[in-house]
C-alpha atoms as an extended CHARMM CRD file, in Angstrom:
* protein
*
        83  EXT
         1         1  UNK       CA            -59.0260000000       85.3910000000      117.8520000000  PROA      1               0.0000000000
         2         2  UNK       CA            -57.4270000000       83.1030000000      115.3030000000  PROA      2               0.0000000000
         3         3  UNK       CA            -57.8940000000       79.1320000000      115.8680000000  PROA      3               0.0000000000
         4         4  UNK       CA            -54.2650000000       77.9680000000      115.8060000000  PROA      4               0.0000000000
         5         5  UNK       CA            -53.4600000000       75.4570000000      113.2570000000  PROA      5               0.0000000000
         6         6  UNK       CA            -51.2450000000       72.5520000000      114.1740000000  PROA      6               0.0000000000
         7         7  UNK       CA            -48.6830000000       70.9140000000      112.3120000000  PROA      7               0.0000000000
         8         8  UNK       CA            -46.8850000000       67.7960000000      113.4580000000  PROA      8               0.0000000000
         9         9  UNK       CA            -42.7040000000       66.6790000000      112.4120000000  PROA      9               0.0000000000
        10        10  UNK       CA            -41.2200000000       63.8250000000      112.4500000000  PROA      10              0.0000000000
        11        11  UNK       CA            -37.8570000000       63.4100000000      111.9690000000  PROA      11              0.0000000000
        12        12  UNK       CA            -34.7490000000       60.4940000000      111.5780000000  PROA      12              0.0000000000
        13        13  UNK       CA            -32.1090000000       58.9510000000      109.8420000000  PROA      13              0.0000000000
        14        14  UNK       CA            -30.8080000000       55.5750000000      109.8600000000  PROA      14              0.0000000000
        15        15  UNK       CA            -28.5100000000       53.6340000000      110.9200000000  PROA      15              0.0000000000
        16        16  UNK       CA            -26.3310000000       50.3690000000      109.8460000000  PROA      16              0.0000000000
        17        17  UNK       CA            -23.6650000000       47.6310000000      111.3370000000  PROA      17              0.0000000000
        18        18  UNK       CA            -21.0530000000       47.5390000000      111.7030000000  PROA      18              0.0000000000
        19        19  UNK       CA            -20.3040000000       51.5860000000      112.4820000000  PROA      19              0.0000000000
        20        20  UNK       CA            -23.8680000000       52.0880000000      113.8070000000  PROA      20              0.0000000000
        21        21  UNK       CA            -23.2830000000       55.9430000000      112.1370000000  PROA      21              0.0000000000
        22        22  UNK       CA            -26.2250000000       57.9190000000      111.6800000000  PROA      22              0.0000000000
        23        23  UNK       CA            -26.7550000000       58.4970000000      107.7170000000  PROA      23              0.0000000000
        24        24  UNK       CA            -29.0660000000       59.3690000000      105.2150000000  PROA      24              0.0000000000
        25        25  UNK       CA            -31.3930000000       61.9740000000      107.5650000000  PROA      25              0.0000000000
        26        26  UNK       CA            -34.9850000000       62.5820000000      106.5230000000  PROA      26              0.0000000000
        27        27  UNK       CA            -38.3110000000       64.8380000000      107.7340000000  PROA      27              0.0000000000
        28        28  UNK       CA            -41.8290000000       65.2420000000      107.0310000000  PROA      28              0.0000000000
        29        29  UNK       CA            -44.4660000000       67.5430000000      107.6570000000  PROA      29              0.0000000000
        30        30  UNK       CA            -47.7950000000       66.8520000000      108.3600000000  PROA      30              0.0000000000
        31        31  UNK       CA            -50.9960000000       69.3100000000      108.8090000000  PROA      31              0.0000000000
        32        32  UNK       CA            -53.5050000000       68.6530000000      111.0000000000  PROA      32              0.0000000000
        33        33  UNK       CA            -55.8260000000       66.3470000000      108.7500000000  PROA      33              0.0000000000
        34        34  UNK       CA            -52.4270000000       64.0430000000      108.2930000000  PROA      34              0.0000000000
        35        35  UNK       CA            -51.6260000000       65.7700000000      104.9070000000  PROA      35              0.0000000000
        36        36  UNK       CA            -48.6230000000       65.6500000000      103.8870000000  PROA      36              0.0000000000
        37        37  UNK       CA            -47.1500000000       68.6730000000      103.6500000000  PROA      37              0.0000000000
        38        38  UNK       CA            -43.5990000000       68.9170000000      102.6850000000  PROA      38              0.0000000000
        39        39  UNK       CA            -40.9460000000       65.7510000000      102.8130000000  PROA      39              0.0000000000
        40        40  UNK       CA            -36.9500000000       65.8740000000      103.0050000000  PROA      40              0.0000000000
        41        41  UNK       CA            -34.6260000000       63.1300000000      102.1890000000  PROA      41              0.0000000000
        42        42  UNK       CA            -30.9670000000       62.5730000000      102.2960000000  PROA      42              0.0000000000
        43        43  UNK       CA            -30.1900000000       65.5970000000      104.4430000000  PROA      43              0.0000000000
        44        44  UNK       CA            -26.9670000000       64.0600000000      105.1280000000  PROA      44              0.0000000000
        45        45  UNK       CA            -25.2700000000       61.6450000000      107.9440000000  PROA      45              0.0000000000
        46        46  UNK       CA            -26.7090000000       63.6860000000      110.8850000000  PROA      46              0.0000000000
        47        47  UNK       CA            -28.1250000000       62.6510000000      114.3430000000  PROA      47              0.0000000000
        48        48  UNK       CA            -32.1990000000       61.7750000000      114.2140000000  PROA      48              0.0000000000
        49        49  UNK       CA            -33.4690000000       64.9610000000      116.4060000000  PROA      49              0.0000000000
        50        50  UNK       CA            -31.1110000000       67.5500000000      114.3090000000  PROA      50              0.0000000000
        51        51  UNK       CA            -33.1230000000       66.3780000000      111.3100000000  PROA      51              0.0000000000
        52        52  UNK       CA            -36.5230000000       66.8440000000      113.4740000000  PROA      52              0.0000000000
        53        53  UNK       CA            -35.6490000000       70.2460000000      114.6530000000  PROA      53              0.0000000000
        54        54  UNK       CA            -34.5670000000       71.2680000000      110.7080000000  PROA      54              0.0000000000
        55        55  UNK       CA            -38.4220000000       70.0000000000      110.3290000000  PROA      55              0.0000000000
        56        56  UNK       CA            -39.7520000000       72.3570000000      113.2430000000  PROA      56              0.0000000000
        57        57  UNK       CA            -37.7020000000       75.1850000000      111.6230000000  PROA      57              0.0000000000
        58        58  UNK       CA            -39.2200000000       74.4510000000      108.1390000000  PROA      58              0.0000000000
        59        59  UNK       CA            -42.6250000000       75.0450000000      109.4730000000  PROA      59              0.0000000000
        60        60  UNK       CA            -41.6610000000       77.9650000000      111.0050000000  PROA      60              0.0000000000
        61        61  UNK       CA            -39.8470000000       79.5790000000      107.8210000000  PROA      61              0.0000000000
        62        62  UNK       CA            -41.9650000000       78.1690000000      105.1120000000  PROA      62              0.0000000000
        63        63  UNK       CA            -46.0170000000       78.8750000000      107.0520000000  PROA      63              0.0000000000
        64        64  UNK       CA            -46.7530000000       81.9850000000      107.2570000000  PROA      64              0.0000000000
        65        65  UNK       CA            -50.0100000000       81.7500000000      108.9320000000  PROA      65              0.0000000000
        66        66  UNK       CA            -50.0880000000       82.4010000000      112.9220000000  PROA      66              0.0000000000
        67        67  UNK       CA            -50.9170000000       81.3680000000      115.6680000000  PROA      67              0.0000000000
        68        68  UNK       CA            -49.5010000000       78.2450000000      114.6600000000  PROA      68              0.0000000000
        69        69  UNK       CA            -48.4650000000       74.5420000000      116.9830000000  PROA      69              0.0000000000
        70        70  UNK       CA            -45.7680000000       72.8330000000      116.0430000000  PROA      70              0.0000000000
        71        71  UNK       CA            -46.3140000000       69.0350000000      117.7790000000  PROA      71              0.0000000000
        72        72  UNK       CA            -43.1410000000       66.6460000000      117.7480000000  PROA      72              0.0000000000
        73        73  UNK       CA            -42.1590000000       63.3900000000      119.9780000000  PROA      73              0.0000000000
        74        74  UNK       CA            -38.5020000000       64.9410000000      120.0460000000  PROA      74              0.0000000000
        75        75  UNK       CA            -38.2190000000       66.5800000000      123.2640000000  PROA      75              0.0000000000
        76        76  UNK       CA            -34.4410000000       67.4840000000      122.3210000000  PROA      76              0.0000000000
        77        77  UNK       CA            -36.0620000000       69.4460000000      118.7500000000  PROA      77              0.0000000000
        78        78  UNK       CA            -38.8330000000       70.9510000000      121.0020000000  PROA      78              0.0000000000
        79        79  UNK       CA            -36.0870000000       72.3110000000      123.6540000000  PROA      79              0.0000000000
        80        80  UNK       CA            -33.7100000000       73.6550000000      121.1010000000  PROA      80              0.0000000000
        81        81  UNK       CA            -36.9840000000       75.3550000000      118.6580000000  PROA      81              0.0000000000
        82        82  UNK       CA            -37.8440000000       76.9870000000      122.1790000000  PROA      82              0.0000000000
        83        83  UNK       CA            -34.2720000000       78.6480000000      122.7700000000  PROA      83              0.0000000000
């Protein structure tokens, strides 16, 4: 049997007074060892966890190998990967 590999995501954007809008998204990728794997900026004026779940769903288009664990601190991008 095949030794999952594990990949963590991080996601967010940013936010600024007066409007406290969410702008400027970003994720990253990490493998195991803390490599950086892929990196996404300016994905637009979206809400922190919808640019960590576009993360989860980059791993899961763009590595092909399996079993794979996808490990984020985004319970909302866990929950909505899982559905």
């Amino acid at each position: 049997m095949k030794k999952a590999k594990i990949y963590y995501v991080d996601g967010g954007a940013f936010v600024s007074p007066p409007t406290y809008i969410f702008h400027n998204a970003y994720f990253s990728v990490l493998d195991n060892k803390g490599k950086l794997i892929h990196f996404e900026k300016d994905l637009g004026n979206m809400w922190s966890g919808l640019a960590e779940f576009m993360a989860i769903k980059w791993v899961i288009e763009n590595i092909k190998y399996r079993p794979l664990t996808i490990t984020s601190d985004c319970t909302t991008a866990i929950a909505w990967a899982r559905k």
